[in-house]
PDB file of the backbone (N, CA, C, O) and the ligand in Angstrom, with CONECT records:
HET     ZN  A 101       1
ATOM      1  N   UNK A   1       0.831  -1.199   0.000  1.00  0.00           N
ATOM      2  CA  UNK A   1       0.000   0.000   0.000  1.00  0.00           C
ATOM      3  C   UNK A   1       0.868   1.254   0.000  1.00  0.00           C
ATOM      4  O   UNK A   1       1.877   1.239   0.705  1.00  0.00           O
ATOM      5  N   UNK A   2       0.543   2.468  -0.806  1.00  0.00           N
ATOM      6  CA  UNK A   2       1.109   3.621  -0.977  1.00  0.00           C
ATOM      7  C   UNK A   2       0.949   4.276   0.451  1.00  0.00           C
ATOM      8  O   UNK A   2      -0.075   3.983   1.069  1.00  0.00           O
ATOM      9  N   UNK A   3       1.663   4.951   0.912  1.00  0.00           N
ATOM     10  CA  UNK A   3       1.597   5.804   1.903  1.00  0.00           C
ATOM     11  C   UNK A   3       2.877   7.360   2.102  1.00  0.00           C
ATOM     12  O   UNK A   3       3.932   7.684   1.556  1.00  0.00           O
ATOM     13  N   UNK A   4       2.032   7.913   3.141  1.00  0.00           N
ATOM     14  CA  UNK A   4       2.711   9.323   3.083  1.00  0.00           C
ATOM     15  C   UNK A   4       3.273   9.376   5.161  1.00  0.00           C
ATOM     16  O   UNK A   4       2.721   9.330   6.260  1.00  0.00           O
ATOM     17  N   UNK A   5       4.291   9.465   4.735  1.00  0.00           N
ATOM     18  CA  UNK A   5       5.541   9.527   6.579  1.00  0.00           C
ATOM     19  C   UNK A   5       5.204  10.912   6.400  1.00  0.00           C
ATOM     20  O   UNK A   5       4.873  11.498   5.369  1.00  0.00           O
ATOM     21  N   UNK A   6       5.382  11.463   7.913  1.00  0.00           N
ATOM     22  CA  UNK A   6       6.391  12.092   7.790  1.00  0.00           C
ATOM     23  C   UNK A   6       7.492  12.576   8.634  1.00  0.00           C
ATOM     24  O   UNK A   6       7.036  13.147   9.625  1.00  0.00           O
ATOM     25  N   UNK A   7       8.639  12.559   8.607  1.00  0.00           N
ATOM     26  CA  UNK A   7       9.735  12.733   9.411  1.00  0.00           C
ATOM     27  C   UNK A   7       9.837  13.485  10.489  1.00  0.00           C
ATOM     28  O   UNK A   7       9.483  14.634  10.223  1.00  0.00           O
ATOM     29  N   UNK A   8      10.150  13.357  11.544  1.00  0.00           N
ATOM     30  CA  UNK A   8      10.559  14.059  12.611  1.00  0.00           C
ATOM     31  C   UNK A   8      11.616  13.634  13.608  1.00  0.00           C
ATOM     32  O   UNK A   8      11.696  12.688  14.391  1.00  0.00           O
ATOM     33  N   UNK A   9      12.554  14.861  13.252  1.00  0.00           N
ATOM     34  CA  UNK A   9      13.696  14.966  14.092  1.00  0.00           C
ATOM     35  C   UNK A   9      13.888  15.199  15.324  1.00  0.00           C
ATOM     36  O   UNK A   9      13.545  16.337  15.647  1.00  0.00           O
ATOM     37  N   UNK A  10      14.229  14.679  15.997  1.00  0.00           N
ATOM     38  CA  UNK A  10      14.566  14.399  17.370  1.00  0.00           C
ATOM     39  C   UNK A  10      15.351  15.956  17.595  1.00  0.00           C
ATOM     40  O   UNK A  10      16.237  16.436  16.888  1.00  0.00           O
ATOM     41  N   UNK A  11      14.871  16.400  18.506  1.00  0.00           N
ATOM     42  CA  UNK A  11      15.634  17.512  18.852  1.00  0.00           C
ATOM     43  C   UNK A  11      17.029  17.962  18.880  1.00  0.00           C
ATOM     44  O   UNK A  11      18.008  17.555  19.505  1.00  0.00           O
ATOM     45  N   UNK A  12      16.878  18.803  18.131  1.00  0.00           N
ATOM     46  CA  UNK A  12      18.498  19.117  18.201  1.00  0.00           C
ATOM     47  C   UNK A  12      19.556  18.078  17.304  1.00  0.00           C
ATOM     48  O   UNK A  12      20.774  17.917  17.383  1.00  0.00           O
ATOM     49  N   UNK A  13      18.664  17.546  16.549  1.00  0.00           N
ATOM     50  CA  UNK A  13      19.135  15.996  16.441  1.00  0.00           C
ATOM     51  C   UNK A  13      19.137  15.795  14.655  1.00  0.00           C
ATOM     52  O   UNK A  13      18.217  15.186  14.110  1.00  0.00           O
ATOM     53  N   UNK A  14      20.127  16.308  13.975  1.00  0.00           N
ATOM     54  CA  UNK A  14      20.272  15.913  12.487  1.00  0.00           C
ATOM     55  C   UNK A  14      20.057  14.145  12.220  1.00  0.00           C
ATOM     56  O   UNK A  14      19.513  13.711  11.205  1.00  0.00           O
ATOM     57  N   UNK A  15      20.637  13.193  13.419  1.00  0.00           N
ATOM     58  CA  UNK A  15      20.521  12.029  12.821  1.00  0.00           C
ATOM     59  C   UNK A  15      19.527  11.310  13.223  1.00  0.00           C
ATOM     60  O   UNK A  15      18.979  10.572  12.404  1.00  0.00           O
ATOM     61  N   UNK A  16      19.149  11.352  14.338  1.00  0.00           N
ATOM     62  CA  UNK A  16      17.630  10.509  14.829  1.00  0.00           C
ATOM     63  C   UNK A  16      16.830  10.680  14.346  1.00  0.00           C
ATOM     64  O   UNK A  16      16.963  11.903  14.307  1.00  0.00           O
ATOM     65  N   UNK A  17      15.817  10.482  13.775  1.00  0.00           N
ATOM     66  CA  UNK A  17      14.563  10.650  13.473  1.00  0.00           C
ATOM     67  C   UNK A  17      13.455   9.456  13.692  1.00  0.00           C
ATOM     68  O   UNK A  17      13.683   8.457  14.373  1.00  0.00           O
ATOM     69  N   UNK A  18      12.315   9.695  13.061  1.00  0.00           N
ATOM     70  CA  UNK A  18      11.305   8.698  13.189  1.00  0.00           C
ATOM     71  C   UNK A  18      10.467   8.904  12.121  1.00  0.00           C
ATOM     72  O   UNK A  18      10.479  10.046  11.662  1.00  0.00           O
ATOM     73  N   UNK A  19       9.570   7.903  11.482  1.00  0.00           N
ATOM     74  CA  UNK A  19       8.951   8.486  10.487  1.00  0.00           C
ATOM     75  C   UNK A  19       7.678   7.964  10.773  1.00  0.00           C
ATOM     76  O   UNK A  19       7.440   6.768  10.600  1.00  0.00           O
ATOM     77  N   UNK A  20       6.340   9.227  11.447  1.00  0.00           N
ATOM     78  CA  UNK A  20       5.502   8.762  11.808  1.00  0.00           C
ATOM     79  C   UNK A  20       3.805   8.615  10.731  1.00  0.00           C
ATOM     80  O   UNK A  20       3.310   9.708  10.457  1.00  0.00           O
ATOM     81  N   UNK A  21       3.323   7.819  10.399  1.00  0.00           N
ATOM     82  CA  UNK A  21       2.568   8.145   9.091  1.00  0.00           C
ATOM     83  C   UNK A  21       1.288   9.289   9.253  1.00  0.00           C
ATOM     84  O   UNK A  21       0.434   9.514  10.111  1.00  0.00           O
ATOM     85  N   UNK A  22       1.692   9.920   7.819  1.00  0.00           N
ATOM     86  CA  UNK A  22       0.778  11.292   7.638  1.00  0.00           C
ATOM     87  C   UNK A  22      -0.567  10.946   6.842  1.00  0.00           C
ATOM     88  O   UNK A  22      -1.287   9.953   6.948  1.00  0.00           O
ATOM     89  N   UNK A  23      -0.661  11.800   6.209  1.00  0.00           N
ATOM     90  CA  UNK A  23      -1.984  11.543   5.153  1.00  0.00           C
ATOM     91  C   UNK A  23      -1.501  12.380   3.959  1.00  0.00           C
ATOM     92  O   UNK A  23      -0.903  13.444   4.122  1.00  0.00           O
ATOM     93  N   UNK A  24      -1.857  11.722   2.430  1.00  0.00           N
ATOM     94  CA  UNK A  24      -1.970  12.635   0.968  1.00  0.00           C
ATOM     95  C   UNK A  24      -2.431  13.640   1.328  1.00  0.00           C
ATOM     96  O   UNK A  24      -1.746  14.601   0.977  1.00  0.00           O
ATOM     97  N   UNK A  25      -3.452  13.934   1.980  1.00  0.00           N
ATOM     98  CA  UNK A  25      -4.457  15.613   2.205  1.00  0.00           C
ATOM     99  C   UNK A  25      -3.420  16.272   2.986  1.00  0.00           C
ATOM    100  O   UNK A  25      -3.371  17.455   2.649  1.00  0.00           O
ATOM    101  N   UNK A  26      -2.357  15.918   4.120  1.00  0.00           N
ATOM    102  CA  UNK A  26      -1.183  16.430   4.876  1.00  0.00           C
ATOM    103  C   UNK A  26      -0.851  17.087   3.555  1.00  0.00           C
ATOM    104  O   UNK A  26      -1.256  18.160   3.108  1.00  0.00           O
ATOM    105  N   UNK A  27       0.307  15.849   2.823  1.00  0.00           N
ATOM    106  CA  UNK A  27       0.931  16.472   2.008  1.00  0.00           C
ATOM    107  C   UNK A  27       0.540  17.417   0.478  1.00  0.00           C
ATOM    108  O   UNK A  27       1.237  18.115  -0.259  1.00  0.00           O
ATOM    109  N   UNK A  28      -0.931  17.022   0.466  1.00  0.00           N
ATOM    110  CA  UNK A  28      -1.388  17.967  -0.859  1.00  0.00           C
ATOM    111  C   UNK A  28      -1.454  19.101  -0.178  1.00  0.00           C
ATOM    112  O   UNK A  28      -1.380  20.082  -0.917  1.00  0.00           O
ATOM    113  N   UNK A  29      -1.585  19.383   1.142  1.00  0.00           N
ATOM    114  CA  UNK A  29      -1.793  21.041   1.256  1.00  0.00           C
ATOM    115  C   UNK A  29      -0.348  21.744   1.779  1.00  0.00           C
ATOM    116  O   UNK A  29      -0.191  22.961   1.873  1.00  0.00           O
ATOM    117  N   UNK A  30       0.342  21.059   1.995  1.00  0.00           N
ATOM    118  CA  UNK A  30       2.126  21.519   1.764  1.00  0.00           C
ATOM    119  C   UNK A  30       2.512  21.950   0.090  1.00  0.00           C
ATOM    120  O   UNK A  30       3.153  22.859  -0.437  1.00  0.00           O
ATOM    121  N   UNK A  31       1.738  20.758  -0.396  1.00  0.00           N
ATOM    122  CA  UNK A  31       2.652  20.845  -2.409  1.00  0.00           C
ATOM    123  C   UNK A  31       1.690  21.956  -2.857  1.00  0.00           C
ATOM    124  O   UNK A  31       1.898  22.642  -3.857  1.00  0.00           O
ATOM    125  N   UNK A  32       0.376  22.119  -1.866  1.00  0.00           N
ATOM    126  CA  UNK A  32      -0.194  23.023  -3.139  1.00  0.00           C
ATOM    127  C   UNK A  32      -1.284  22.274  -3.944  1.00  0.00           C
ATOM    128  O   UNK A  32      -2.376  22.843  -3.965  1.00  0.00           O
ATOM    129  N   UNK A  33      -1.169  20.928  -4.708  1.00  0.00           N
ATOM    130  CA  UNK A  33      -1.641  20.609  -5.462  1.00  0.00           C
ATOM    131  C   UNK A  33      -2.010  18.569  -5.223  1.00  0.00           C
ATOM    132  O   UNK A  33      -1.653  17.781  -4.348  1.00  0.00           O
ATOM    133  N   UNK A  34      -2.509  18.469  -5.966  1.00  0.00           N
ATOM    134  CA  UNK A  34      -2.962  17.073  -6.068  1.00  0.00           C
ATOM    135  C   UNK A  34      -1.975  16.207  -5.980  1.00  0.00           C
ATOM    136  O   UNK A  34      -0.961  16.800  -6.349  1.00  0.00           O
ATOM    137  N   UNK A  35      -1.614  14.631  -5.558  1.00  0.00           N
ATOM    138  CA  UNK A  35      -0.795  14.343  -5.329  1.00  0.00           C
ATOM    139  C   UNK A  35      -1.105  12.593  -6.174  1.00  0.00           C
ATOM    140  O   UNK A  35      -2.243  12.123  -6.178  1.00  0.00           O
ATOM    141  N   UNK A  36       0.153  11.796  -6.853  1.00  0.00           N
ATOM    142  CA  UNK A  36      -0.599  10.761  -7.134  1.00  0.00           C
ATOM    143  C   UNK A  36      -0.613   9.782  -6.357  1.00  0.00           C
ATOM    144  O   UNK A  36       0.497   9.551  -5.877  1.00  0.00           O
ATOM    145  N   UNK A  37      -1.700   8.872  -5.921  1.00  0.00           N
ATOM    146  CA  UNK A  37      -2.060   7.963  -4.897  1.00  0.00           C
ATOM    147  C   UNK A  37      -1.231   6.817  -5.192  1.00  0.00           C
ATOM    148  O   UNK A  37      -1.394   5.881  -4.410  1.00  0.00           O
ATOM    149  N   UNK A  38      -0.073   6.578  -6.455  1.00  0.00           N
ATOM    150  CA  UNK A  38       0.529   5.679  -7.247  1.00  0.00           C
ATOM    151  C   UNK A  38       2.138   5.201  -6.548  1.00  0.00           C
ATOM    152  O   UNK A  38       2.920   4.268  -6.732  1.00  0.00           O
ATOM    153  N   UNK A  39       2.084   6.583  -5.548  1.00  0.00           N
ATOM    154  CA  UNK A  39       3.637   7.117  -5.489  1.00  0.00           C
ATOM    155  C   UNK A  39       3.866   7.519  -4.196  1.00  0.00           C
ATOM    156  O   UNK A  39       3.431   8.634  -3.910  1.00  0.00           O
ATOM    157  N   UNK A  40       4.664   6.653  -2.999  1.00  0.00           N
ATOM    158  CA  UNK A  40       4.754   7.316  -1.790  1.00  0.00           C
ATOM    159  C   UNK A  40       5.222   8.648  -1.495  1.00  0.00           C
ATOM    160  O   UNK A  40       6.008   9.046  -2.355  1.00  0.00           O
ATOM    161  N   UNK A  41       5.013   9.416  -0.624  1.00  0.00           N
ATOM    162  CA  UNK A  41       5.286  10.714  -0.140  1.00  0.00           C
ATOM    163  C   UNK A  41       6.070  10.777   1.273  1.00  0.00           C
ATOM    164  O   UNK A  41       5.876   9.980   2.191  1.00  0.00           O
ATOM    165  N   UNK A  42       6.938  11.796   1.298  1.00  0.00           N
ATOM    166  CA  UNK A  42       7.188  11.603   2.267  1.00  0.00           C
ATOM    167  C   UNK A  42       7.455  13.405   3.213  1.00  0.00           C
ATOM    168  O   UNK A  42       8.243  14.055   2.526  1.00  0.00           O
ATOM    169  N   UNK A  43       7.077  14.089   4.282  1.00  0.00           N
ATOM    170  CA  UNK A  43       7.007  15.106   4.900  1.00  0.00           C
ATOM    171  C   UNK A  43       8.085  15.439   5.385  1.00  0.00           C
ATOM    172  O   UNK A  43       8.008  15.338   6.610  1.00  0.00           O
ATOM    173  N   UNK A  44       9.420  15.916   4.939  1.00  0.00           N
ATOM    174  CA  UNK A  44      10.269  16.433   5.535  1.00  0.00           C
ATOM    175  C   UNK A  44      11.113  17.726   5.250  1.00  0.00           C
ATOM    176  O   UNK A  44      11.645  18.252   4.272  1.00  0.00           O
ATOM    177  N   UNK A  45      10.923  18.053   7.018  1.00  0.00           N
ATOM    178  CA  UNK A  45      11.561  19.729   7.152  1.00  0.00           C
ATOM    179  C   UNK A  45      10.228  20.389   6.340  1.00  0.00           C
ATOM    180  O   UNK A  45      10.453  21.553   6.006  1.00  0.00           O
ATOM    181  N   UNK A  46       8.970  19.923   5.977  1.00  0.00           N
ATOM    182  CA  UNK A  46       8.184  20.822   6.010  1.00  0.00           C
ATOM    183  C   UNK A  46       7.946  20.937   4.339  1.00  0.00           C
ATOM    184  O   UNK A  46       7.152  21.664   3.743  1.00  0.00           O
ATOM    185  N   UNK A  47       8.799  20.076   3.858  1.00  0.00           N
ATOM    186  CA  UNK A  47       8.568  19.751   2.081  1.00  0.00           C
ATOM    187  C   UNK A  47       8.514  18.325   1.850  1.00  0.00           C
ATOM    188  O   UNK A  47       9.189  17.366   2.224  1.00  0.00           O
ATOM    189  N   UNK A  48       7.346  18.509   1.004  1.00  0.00           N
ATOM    190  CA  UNK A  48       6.783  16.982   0.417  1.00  0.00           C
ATOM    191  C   UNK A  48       7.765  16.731  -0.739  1.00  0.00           C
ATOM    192  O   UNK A  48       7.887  17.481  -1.707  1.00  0.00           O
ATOM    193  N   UNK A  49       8.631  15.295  -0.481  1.00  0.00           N
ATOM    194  CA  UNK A  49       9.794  14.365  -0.780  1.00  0.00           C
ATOM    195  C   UNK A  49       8.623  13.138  -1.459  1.00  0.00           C
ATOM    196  O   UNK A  49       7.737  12.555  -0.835  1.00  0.00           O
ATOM    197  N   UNK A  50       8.888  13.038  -2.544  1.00  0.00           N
ATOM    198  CA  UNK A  50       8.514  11.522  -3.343  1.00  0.00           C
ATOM    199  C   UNK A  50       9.554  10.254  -3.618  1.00  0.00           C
ATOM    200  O   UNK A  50      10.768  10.311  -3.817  1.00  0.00           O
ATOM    201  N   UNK A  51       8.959   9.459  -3.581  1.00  0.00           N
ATOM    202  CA  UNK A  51      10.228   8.463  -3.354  1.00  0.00           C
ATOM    203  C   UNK A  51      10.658   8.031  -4.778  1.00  0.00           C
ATOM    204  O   UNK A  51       9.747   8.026  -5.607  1.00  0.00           O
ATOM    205  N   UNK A  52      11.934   7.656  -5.218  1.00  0.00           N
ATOM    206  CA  UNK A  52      12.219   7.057  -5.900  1.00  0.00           C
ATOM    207  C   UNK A  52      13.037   5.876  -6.127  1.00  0.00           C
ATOM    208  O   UNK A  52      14.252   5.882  -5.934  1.00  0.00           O
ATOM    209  N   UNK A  53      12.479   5.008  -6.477  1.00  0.00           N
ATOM    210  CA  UNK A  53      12.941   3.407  -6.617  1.00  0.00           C
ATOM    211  C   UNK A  53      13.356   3.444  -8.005  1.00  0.00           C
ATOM    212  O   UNK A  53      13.009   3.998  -9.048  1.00  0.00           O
ATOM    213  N   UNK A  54      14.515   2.372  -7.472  1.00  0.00           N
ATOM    214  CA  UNK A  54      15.180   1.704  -9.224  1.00  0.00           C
ATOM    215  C   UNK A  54      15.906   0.426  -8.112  1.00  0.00           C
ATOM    216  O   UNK A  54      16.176   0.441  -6.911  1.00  0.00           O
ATOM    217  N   UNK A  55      16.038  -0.576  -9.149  1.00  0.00           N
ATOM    218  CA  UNK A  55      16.770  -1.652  -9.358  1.00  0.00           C
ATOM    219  C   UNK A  55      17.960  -1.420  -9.949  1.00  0.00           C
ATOM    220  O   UNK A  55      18.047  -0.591 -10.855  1.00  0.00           O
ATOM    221  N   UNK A  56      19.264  -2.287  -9.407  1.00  0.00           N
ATOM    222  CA  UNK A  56      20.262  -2.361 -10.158  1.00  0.00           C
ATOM    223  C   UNK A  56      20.753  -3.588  -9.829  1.00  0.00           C
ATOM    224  O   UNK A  56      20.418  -4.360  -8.931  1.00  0.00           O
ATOM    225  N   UNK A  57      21.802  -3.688 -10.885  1.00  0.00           N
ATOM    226  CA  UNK A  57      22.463  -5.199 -11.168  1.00  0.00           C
ATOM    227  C   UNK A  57      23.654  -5.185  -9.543  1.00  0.00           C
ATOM    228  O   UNK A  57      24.499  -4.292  -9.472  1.00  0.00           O
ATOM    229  N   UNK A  58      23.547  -6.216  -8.429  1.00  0.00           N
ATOM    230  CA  UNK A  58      24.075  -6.320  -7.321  1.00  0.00           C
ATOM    231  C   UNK A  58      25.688  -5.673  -7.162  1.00  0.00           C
ATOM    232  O   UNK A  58      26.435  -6.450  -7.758  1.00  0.00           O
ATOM    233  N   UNK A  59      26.094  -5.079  -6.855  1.00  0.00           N
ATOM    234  CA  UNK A  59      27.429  -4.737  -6.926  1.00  0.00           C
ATOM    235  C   UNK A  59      28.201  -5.725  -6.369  1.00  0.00           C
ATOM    236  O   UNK A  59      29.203  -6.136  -6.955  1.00  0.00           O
ATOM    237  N   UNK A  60      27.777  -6.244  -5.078  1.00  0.00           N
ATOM    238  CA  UNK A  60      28.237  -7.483  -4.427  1.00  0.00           C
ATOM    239  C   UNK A  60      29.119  -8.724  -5.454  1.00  0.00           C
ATOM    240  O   UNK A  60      30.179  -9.335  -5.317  1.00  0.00           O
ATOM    241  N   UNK A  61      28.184  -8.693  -6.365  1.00  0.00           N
ATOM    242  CA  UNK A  61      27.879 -10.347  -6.944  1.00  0.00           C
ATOM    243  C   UNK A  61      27.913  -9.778  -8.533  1.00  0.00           C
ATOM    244  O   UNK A  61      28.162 -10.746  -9.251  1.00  0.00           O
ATOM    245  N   UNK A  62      27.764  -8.649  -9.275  1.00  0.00           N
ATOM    246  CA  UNK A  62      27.573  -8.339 -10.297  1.00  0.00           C
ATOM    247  C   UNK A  62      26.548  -9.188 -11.235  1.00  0.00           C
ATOM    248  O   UNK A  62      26.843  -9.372 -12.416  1.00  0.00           O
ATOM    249  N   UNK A  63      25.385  -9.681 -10.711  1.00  0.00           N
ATOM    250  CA  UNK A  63      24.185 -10.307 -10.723  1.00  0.00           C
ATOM    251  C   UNK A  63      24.314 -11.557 -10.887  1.00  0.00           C
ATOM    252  O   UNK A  63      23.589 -11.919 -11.813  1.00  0.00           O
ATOM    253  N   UNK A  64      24.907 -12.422 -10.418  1.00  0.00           N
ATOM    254  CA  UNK A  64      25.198 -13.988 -10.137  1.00  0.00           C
ATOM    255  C   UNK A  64      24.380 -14.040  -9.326  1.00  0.00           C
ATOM    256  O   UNK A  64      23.381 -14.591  -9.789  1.00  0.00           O
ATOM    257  N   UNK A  65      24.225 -13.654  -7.995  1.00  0.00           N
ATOM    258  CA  UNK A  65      23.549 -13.775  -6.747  1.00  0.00           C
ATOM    259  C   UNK A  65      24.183 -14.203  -5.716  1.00  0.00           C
ATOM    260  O   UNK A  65      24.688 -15.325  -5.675  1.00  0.00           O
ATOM    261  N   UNK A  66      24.242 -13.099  -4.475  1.00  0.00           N
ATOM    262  CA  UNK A  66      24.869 -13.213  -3.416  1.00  0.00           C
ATOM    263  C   UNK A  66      23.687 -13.438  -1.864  1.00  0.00           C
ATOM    264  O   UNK A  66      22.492 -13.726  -1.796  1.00  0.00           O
ATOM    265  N   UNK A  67      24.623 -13.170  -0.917  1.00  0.00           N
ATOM    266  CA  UNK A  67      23.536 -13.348  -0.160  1.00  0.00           C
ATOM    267  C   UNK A  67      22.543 -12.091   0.661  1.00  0.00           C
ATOM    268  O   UNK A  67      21.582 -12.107   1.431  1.00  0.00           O
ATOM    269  N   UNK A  68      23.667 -10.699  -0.215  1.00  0.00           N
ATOM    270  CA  UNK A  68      23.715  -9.836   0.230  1.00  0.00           C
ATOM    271  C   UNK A  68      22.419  -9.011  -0.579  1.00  0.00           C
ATOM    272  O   UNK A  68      21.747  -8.076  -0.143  1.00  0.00           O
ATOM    273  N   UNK A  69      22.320  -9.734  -1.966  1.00  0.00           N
ATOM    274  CA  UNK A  69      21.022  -9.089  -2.536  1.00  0.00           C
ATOM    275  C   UNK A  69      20.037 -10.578  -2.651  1.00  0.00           C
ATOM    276  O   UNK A  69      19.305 -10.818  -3.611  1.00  0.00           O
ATOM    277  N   UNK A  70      20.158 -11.198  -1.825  1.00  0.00           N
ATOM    278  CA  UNK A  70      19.142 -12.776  -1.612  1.00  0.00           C
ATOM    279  C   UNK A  70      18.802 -13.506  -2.896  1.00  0.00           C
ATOM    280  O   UNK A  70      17.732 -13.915  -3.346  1.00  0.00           O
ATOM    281  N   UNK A  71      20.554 -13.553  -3.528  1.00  0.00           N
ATOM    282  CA  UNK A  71      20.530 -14.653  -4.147  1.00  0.00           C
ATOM    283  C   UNK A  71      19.969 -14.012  -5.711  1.00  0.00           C
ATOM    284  O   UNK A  71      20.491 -14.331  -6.780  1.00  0.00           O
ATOM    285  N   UNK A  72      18.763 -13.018  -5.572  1.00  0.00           N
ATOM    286  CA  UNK A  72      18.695 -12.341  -7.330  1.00  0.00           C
ATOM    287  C   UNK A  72      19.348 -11.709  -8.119  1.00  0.00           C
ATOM    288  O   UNK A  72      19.163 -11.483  -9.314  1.00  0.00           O
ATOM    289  N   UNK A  73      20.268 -11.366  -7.318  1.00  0.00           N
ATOM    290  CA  UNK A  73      22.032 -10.861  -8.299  1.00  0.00           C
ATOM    291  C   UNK A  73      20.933  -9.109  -8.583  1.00  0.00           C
ATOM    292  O   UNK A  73      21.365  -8.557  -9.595  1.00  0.00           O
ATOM    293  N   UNK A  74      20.073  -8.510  -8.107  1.00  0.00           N
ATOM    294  CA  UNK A  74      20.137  -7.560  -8.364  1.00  0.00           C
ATOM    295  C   UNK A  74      19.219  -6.893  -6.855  1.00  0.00           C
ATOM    296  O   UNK A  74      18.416  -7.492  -6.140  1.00  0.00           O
ATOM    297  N   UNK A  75      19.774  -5.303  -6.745  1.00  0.00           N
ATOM    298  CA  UNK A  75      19.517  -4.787  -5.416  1.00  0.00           C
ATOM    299  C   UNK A  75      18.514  -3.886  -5.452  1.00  0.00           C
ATOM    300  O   UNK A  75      18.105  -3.656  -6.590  1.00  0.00           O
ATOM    301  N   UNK A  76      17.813  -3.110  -4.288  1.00  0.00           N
ATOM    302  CA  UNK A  76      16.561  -2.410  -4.842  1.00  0.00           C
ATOM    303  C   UNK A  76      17.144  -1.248  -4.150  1.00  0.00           C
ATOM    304  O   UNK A  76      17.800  -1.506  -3.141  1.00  0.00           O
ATOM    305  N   UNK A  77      17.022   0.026  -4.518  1.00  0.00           N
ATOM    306  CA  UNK A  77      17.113   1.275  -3.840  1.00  0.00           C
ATOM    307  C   UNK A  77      15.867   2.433  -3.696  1.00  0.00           C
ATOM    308  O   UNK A  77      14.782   2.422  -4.278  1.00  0.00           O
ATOM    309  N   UNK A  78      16.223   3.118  -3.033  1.00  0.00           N
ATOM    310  CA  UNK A  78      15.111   3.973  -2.700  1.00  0.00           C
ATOM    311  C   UNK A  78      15.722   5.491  -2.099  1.00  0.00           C
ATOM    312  O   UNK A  78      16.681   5.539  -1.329  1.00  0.00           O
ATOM    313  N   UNK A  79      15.053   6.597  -2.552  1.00  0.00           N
ATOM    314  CA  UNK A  79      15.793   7.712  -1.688  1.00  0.00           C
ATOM    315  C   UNK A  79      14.720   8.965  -1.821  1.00  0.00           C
ATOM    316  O   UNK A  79      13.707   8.367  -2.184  1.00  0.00           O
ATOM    317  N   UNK A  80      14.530   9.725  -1.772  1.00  0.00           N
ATOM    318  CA  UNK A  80      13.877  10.236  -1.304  1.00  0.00           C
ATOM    319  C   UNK A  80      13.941  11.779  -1.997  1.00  0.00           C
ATOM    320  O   UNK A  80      14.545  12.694  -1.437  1.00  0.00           O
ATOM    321  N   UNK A  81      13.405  11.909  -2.984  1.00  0.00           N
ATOM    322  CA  UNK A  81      13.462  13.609  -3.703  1.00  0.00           C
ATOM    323  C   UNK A  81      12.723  14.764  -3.821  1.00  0.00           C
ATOM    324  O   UNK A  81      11.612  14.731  -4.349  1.00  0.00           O
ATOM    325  N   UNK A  82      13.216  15.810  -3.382  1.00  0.00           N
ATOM    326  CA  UNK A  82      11.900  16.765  -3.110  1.00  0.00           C
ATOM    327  C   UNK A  82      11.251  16.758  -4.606  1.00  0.00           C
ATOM    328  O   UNK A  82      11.735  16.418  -5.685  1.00  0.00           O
ATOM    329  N   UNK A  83       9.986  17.259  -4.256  1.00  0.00           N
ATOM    330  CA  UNK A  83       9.287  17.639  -5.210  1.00  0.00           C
ATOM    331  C   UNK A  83       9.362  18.554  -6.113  1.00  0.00           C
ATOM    332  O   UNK A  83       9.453  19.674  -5.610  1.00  0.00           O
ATOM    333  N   UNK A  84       9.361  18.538  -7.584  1.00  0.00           N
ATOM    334  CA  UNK A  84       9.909  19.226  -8.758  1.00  0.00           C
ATOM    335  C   UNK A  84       9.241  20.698  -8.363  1.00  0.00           C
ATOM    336  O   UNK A  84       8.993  20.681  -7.158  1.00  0.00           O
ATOM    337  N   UNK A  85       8.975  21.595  -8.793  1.00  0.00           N
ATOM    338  CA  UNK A  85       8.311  22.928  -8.778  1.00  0.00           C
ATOM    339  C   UNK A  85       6.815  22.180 -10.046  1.00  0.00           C
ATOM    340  O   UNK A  85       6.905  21.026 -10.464  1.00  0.00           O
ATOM    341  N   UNK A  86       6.194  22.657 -10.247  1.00  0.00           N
ATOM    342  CA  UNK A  86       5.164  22.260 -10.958  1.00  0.00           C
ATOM    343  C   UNK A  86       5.434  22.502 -12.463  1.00  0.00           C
ATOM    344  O   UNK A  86       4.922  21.810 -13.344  1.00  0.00           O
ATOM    345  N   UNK A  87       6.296  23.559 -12.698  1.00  0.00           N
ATOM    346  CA  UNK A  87       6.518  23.784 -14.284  1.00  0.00           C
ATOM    347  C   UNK A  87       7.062  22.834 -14.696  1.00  0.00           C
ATOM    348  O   UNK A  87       6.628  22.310 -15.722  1.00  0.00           O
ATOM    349  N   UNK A  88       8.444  22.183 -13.879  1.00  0.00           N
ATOM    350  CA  UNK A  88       9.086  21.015 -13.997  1.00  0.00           C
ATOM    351  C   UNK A  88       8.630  19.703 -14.518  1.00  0.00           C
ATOM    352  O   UNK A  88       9.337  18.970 -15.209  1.00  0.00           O
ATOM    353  N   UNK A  89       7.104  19.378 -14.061  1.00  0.00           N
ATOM    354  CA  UNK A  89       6.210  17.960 -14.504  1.00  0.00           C
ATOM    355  C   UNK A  89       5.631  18.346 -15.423  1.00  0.00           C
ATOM    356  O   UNK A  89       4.981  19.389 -15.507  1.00  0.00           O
ATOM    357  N   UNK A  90       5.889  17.152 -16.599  1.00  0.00           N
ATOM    358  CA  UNK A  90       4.879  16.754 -17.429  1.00  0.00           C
ATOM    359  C   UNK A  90       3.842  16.758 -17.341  1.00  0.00           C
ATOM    360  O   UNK A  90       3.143  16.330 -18.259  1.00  0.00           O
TER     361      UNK A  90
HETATM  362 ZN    ZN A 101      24.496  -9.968  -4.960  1.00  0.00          ZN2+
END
């Protein structure tokens, strides 16, 4: 299921955090605008962050399969990008 965090830093605290879950209506009224239900969101420092996933071939194992990407020789990533300005999207 798609869902929207959103982050909060522990006081004083660049590395602790927690990511407690928000709502799309949270983050559509931060962006401004409609948000797609397709695509997690995420609330941090007060700007709506969309996630982005890709696959790549295991660095470990160079896609043989290790145990480090469970044997499918390829790894999944994820990170986290603020949101374009609106002129920016298609
Ligand atoms: Zn591997």
């Amino acid at each position: 299921m798609r869902t929207v965090v959103e982050r909060q830093f522990a006081k004083g605290d660049r590395i602790g955090w927690t990511d407690v879950p928000s709502t799309y209506e949270a983050a559509e009224a931060i962006a401004g605008r409609k948000l797609d239900r397709r695509v997690n969101y995420a609330i941090i420092e007060g700007e709506v962050h969309s996630a982005c996933n890709w696959s790549s071939t295991c660095s470990g194992c160079e896609g043989h399969g290790c145990s480090e990407c469970g044997h499918h020789g390829v790894s999944r990533n994820s990170v986290w990008v603020p949101l374009l300005p609106k002129e920016y999207e298609s």
